[in-house]
C-alpha positions, 0 to 999 in steps of 0.5 A, a space after each residue: 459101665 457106659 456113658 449114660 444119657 440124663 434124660 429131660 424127665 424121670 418118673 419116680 416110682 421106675 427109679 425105686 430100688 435104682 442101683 446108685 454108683 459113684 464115678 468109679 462105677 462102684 454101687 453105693 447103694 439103692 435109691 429108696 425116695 426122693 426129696 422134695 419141698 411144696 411151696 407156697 405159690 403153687 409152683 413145682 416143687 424143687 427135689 432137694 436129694 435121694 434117700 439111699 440104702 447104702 450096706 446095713 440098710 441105712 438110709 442116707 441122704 443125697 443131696 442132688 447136687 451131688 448127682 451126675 446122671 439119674 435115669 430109671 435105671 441107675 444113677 450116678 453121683 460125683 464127690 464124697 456122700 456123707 453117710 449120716 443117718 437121714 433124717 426128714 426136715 420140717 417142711 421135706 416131702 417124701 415123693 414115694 412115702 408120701 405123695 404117691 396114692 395121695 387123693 387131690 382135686 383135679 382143676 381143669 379149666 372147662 370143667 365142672 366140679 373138682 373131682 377127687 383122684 389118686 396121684 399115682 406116679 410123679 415126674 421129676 425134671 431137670 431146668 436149665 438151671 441144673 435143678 430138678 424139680 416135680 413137674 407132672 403126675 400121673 393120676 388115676 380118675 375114679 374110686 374103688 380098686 387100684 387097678 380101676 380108673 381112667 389115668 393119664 399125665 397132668 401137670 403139677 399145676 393141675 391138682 389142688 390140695 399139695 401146695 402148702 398154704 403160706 404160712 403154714 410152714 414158717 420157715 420152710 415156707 421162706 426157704 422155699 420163696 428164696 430156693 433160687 437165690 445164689 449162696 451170696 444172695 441167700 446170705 444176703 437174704 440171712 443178713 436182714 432177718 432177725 437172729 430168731 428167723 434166721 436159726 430158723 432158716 438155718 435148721 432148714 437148709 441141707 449141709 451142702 447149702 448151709 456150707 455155701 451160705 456160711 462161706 458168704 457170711 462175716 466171720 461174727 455171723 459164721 461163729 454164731 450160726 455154727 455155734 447154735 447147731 449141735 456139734 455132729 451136724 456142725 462137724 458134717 456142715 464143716 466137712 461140706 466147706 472149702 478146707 480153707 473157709 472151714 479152716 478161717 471158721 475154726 480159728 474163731 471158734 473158742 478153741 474147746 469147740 474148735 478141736 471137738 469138732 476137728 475129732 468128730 470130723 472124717 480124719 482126712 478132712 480134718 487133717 488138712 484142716 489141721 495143716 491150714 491153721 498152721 500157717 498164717 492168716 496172710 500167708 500162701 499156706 493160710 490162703 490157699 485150698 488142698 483140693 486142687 484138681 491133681 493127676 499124674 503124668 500118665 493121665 490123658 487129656 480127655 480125663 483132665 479135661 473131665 475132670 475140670 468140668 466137674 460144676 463143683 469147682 470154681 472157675 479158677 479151681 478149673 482152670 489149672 490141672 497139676 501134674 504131680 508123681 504119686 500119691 494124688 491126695 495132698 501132700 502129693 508126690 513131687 510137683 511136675 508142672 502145670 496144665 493150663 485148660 486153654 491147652 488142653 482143649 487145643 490137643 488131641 484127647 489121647 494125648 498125655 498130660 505129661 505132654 503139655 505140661 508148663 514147668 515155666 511157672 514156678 510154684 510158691 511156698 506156704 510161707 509166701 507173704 499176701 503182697 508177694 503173692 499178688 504180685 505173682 498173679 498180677 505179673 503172670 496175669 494168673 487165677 491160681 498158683 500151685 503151694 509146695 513145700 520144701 520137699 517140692 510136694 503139691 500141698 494146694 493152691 491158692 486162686 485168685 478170689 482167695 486173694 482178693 478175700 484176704 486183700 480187701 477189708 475184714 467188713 466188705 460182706 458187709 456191703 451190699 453189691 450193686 444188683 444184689 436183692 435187697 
C-alpha cells in the first residue's frame, strides 16, 4: 500500500464501508460511522472516533487519536485498537446514523425566515491542532422526494437546531467546554470539581483521554476514580496507560482488585505490569517505561527516523532508538547500543542503524538506586537511559520526566503550575 495523502476535508457519507488498515497494511476492518460530540456554543463539533466493523461484524470504537491517515478511500490507524464492543455515550453523536437526512433551519444573514432543509452529508476536517472536527453540510433545500431540492455546502454555523442547548447535557456538555485542555490542564480542571461532577466527567471521557488524565492526577484521586468504574473498563482504561504509570496506579489499589484487573487485562500488557511492581519504587526498574522505540541492527535510518515521529511518544521517548538483536518486544535480545536522533537526521536514509549506533553509553540496571540515576543523566546531559538486566537484555528505559517524577515531593500535582487555568 502506498504513502497516502490525509486530505484538509473528507466527507463522511464517502468513507462509509472505508477499508481500515494498521501500519502494516493488514485490514483491520470497514469504517461504519463517526463520532462526534455537539457543544453548546454553536461550535463545530469535535469527531471524537470511527465505529469500525472488524471480523464477526462487531463494531468497535477508534479513537482519532489513534488515525494516521483518513481519506475517502481508506484509513490507517497506528498503535494497538482495543476490540471492546462500542458502545455510544451520553452526549456522543452518530454523524451517519444520526445526522444525516436531519431537518434543520437554515440561518442566512439577508435572508428572510428560516426555511427548513435536509443535512445530507457532513465534512470533517483536521486543524492545526491535529483534531478533527465537523466543519460543513451538505444541505438539500425544499420537501418532497430525496432527489428534489436545490443543494449546496454551507458551514456548520449556518443551520440551527444541533448544537445542544446548555445545560441539557450536564456533563457532557462541560466536557465539550474543556475539549481543548492539555491532559495536565484537564486534570487540573478535575481537581476543583466536586466528587459528584467529577464521576461525571469521568463517565464521559473515551479510555484513551481518562488514561491521560489519570497519569496528571495525585495517586489518592487516581484509586478513587479507577475504583468508581466497573472493572472491564477499568482494565481497558489500564491498558491505555504508560505500563509505568499503570504499574504506580496498581500498587495502591487493594491488592484483590489489583490482580482482578491484571487477569482481565491483555496478557502482554500485563506482563510488563507484573515485571514493573517487582522492582522498587525508587529503582531504575520501578521508574522506567517497556516501550521504548526498539529495532534491530538491519533496520534503516529512514524507519528509525519514522518511527520517532510517531506524536504518541513523548519527546524524550523519541529522542533515542535502541539497537537490540531479536525479539523487539522486551525483554528483547542482547542490547547493541544506542541511536541518538540528532544523528540520524544527519545521515543518509538507506544507511542502517547498525552504522551509527553509539555503544559508548553505557546501559543501567533495574536495581539502580533514584540518586545513581540522576547523576548518570546530569553527567551525560541525557533524556533517556536503556535498563538491561543481567543477561544484557533491553528490558526498558527510564526518561528524564520519569525521574523528575520520583524526585520531587509525593504532592507537587498538588500545586498549581504558573500559566495553568484556574
Amino acid at each position: 500500500m502506498g504513502r497516502v495523502t490525509t486530505p484538509t476535508r473528507v466527507f463522511v457519507a464517502r468513507l462509509a464501508r472505508a477499508e481500515v488498515f494498521d501500519p502494516n497494511a493488514e485490514q483491520v476492518g470497514r469504517v461504519r460511522d463517526v463520532v462526534t460530540i455537539l457543544r453548546a456554543d454553536a461550535q463545530p463539533p469535535r469527531v471524537v472516533g470511527l465505529v469500525v466493523e472488524v471480523v464477526g461484524r462487531r463494531r468497535i470504537f477508534v479513537p482519532m487519536t489513534r488515525v494516521s491517515t483518513i481519506d475517502s478511500g481508506q484509513v490507517v490507524v497506528n498503535g494497538v485498537v482495543n476490540l471492546r464492543r462500542f458502545e455510544q455515550r451520553s452526549g456522543e453523536t452518530l454523524v451517519m446514523g444520526e445526522l444525516l437526512d436531519r431537518r434543520v433551519s437554515l440561518v442566512e444573514p439577508g435572508r428572510s425566515g428560516h426555511p427548513s432543509v435536509t443535512i445530507v452529508d457532513a465534512a470533517i476536517e483536521q486543524r492545526a491542532s491535529r483534531d478533527w472536527f465537523v466543519t460543513q453540510l451538505f444541505i438539500r433545500e425544499g420537501h418532497g422526494l430525496r432527489r428534489k431540492g436545490q443543494t449546496r455546502i454551507v458551514d456548520w454555523s449556518a443551520v440551527e437546531g444541533l448544537s445542544v442547548t446548555p445545560g441539557e447535557q450536564g456533563a457532557a456538555s462541560l466536557l465539550a467546554s474543556l475539549d481543548g485542555l492539555s491532559a495536565p490542564d484537564l486534570a487540573h480542571a478535575i481537581q476543583q470539581m466536586t466528587p459528584v461532577r467529577r464521576l461525571d466527567i469521568v463517565r464521559e471521557l473515551d479510555d484513551e483521554r481518562l488514561a491521560d488524565v489519570l497519569e496528571e492526577l495525585p495517586e489518592d484521586e487516581q484509586v478513587e476514580i479507577m475504583q468508581s468504574l466497573e472493572a472491564e473498563r477499568a482494565a481497558d482504561v489500564l491498558e491505555e496507560m504508560d505500563p509505568d504509570d499503570a504499574a504506580d496506579l496498581i500498587s495502591e489499589l487493594p491488592p484483590e482488585q489489583a490482580a482482578d484487573l491484571l487477569e482481565r487485562m491483555e496478557p502482554e500488557e500485563a506482563d510488563d505490569i507484573r515485571r514493573l511492581l517487582s522492582y522498587g519504587d525508587y529503582t531504575a526498574g520501578g521508574m522506567m517505561t517497556t516501550e521504548p522505540v526498539v529495532l534491530p541492527p538491519d533496520a534503516t535510518v529512514a524507519e528509525a527516523l519514522a518511527r520517532v515521529r510517531n506524536p504518541e511518544l513523548s519527546p524524550s521517548l523519541a529522542a533515542q532508538v535502541y539497537v537490540v538483536r531479536p525479539p523487539m518486544d522486551t525483554p528483547t535480545g542482547r542490547f547493541l547500543g544506542t541511536c541518538h536522533f540528532q544523528r540520524l537526521l544527519r545521515e543518509p536514509p538507506a544507511a542502517l542503524v547498525s552504522g551509527v549506533v553509539d555503544t559508548r553509553l553505557e546501559p543501567i540496571g533495574p536495581e539502580t538506586d533514584v540518586a545513581t540515576v540522576a547523576r548518570y543523566f546530569a553527567t551525560y546531559n541525557l533524556v533517556a537511559l536503556p535498563v538491561v538486566d543481567e543477561d544484557d537484555r533491553l528490558i526498558g528505559a527510564v526518561t528524564v520526566d520519569d525521574l523528575i517524577d520520583h524526585m520531587l515531593p509525593e504532592d507537587w500535582r498538588d500545586y498549581q503550575q504558573p500559566g495553568t487555568p484556574s
